[in-house]
C-alpha positions in Angstrom: 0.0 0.0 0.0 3.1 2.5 0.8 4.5 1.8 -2.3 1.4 1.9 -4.3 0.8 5.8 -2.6 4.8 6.3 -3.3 4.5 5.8 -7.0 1.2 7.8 -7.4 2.7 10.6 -5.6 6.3 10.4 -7.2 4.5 10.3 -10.6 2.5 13.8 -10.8 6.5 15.4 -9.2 8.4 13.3 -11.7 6.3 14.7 -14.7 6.3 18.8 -13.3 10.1 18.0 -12.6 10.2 17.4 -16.7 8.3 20.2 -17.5 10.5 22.4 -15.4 13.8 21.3 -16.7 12.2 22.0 -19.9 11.2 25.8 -19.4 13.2 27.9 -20.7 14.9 30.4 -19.0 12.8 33.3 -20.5 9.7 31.6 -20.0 10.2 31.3 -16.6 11.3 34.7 -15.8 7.6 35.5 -17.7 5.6 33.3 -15.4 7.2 34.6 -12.5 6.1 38.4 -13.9 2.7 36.9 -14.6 2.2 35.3 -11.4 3.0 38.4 -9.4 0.4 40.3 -11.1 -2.1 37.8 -10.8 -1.8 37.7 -7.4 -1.7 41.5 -7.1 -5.2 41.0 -9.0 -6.7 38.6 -6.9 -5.1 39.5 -3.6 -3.9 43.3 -3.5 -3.6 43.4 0.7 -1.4 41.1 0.9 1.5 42.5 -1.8 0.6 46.2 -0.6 2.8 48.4 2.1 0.3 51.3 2.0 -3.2 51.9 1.7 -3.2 52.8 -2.1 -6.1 56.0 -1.7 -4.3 57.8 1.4 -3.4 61.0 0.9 0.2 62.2 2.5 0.9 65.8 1.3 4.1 65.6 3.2 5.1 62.9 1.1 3.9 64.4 -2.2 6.5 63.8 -5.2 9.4 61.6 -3.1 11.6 59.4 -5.4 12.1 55.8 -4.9 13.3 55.2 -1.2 13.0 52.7 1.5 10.0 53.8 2.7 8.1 54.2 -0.7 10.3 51.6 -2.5 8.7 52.9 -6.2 8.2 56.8 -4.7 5.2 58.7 -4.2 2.9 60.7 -6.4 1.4 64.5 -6.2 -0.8 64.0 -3.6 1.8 61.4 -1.5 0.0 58.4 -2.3 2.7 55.2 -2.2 3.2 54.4 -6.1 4.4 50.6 -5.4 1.0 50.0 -3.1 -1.2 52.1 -6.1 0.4 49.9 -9.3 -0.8 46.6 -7.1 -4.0 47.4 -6.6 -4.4 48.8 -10.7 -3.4 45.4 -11.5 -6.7 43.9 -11.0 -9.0 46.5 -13.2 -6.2 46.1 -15.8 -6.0 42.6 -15.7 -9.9 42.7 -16.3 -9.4 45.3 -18.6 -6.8 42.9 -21.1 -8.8 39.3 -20.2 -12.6 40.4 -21.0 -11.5 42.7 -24.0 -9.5 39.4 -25.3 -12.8 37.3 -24.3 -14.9 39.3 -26.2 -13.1 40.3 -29.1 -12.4 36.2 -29.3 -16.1 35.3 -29.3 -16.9 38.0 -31.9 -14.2 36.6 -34.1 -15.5 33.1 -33.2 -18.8 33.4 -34.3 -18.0 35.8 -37.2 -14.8 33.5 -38.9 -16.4 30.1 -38.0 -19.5 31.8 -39.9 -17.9 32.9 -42.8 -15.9 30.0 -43.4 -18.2 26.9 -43.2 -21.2 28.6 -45.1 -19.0 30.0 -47.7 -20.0 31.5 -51.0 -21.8 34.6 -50.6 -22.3 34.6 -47.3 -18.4 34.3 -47.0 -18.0 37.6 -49.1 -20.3 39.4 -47.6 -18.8 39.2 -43.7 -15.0 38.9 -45.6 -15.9 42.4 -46.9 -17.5 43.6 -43.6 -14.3 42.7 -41.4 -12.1 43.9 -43.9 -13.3 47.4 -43.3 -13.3 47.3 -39.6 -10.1 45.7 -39.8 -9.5 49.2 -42.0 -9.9 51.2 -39.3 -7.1 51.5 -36.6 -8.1 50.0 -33.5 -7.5 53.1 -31.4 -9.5 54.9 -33.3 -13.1 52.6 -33.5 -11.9 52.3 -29.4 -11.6 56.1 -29.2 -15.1 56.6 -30.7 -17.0 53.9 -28.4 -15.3 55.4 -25.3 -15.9 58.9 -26.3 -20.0 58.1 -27.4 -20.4 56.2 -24.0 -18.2 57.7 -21.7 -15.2 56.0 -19.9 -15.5 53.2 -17.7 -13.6 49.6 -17.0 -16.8 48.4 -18.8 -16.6 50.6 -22.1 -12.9 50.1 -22.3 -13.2 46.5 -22.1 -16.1 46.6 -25.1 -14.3 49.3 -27.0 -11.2 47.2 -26.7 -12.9 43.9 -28.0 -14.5 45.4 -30.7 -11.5 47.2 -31.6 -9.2 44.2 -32.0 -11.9 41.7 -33.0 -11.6 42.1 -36.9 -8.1 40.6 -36.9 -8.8 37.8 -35.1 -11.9 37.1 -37.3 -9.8 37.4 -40.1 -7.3 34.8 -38.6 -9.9 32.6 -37.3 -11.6 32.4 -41.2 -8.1 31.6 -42.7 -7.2 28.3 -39.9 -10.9 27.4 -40.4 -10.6 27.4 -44.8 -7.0 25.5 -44.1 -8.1 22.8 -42.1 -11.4 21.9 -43.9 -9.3 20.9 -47.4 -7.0 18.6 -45.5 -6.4 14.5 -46.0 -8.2 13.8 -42.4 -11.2 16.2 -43.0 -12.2 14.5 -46.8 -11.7 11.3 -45.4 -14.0 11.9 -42.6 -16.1 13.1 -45.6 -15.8 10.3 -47.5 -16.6 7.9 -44.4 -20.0 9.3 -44.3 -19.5 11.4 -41.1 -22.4 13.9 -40.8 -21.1 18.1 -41.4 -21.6 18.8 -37.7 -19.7 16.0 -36.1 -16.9 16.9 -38.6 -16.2 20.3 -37.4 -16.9 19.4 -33.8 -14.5 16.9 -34.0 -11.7 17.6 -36.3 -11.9 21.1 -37.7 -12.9 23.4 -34.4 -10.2 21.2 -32.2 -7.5 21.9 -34.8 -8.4 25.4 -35.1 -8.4 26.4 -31.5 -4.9 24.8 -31.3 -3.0 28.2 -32.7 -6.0 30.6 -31.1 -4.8 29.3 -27.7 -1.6 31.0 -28.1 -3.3 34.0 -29.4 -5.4 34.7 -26.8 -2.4 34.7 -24.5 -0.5 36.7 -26.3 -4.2 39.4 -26.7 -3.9 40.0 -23.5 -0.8 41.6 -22.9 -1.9 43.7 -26.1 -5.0 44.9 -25.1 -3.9 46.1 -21.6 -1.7 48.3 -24.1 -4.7 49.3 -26.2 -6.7 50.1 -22.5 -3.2 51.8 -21.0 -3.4 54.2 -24.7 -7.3 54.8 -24.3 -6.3 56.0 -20.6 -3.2 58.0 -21.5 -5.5 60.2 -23.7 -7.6 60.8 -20.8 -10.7 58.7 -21.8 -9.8 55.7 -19.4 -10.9 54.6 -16.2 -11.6 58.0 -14.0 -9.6 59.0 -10.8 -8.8 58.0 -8.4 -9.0 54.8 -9.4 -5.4 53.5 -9.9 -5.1 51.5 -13.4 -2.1 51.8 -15.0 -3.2 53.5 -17.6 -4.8 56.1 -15.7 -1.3 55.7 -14.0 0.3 56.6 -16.7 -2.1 59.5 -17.5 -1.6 61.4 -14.4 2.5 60.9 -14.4 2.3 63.1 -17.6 2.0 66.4 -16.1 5.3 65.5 -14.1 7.8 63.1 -16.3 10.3 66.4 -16.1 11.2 66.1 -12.1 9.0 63.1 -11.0 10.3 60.3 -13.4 9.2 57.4 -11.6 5.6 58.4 -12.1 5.4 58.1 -15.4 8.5 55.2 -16.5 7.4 53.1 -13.8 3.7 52.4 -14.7 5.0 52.1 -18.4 7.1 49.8 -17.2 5.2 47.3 -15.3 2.4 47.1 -18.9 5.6 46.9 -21.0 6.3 43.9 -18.5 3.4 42.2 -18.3 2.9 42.4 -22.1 6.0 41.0 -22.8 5.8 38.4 -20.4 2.6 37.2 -21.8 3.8 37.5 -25.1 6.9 34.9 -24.5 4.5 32.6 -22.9 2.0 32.7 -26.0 4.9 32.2 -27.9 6.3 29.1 -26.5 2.8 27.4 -26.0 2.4 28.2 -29.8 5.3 26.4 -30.4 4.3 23.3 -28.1 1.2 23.0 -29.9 2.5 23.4 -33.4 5.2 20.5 -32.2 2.1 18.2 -30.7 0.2 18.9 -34.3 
């Protein structure tokens, strides 16, 4: 019985010992970033050194120090304590802008390629002239129509990026349904719907997985942009692009407030993007 539990225990540590060794270095680093943040998501309190919203007008402006490891801002507000507690509406910000740009594409590029014909030109044409349009533009005309909000930027944001993923989606979808193992389901007599459900949609979502992963870290940059120009989340509310916003007005003798903030999105973005990457690559070696 002790060696029975020994070997079911030893088996689950042997296999995430193997996946460890195989990590690369970079990868690692990048799930380390993401972790932190995810955690500053879900549990701010505990990663925090200052209440985020207190107001210190002795402390207004100080650089980096031991006391305010990442400085304090114009009012005296600790910027370290303020950039954790951002991470969760930013977090939000990138995964339901990702979430519902995806599902738009979804529908719209599954659509378009399994009817086909006219009904295939007719959306191909529509997303081609959204996918026109710069995305900070369509976003910057949704925000401005319904004012800002964590809700607006996340729908601004989806819509924004949605045409390229559509367009994406359409192209894996038209590739898989001419190859060997889809005509020779055909040709088995398999009905339409159990073809797609279980060959084309499963190889199709293969390369989305890594896209998604890698949306994220993109459209907390699109979200950080909308804020920059003043049509983000409102004060005080610290996102990091309203971060970012506010540093502005004081980049000439209060560095931290604006480099820091860019920072931490350029960080999570690129951390996000190396882990898309290599799970792209795991799944293209699996296919």
């Amino acid at each position: 019985m002790s060696m029975l539990a020994e070997v079911t225990v030893s088996r689950p540590l042997r296999e995430l010992l193997a996946f460890v060794r195989h990590v690369p270095v970079r990868v690692a680093a990048s799930l380390i970033v993401i972790g932190f943040f995810a955690l500053a998501a879900m549990m701010p309190k505990v990663l925090q050194t200052h209440d985020p919203f207190a107001i210190d007008l002795r402390s207004s402006l100080q650089s980096p120090s031991i006391a305010h490891w990442l400085g304090t801002d114009q009012l005296g507000r600790d910027l370290y304590s303020r950039l954790v507690e951002g991470a969760g509406q930013s977090l939000a910000i990138g995964l339901g802008a990702t979430a519902l740009s995806m599902s738009i594409a979804l529908i719209i590029g599954v659509a378009a390629a399994l009817c086909g014909g006219v009904f295939d030109s007719i959306l191909s044409r529509i997303v081609d002239v959204l996918f026109a349009i710069p995305t900070l533009l369509l976003a910057l005309v949704f925000v401005t129509v319904f004012g800002p909000s964590v809700l607006t930027e996340v729908i601004a944001v989806g819509i924004g990026t949605a045409p390229g993923y559509a367009r994406m989606i359409r192209g894996q979808m038209l590739s898989i349904k001419g190859t060997g193992y889809v005509e020779a389901a055909k040709a088995l007599g398999h009905p339409f719907p159990r073809i797609v459900w279980r060959h084309i949609l499963p190889n199709a979502m293969n390369p989305l997985t890594a896209m998604m992963t890698i949306g994220v870290g993109q459209a907390i940059i699109w979200a950080s942009g909308l804020a920059f120009l003043g049509l983000g989340v409102a004060p005080p509310a610290p996102e990091w692009g309203a971060l970012l916003n506010a540093g502005r007005n004081y980049v000439i003798y209060a560095w931290w407030l604006e480099i820091i903030p860019g920072l931490a999105v350029t960080a999570f973005a690129v951390s996000v993007t190396i882990v898309g990457r290599h799970i792209q690559d795991r799944l293209e070696g699996k296919s």
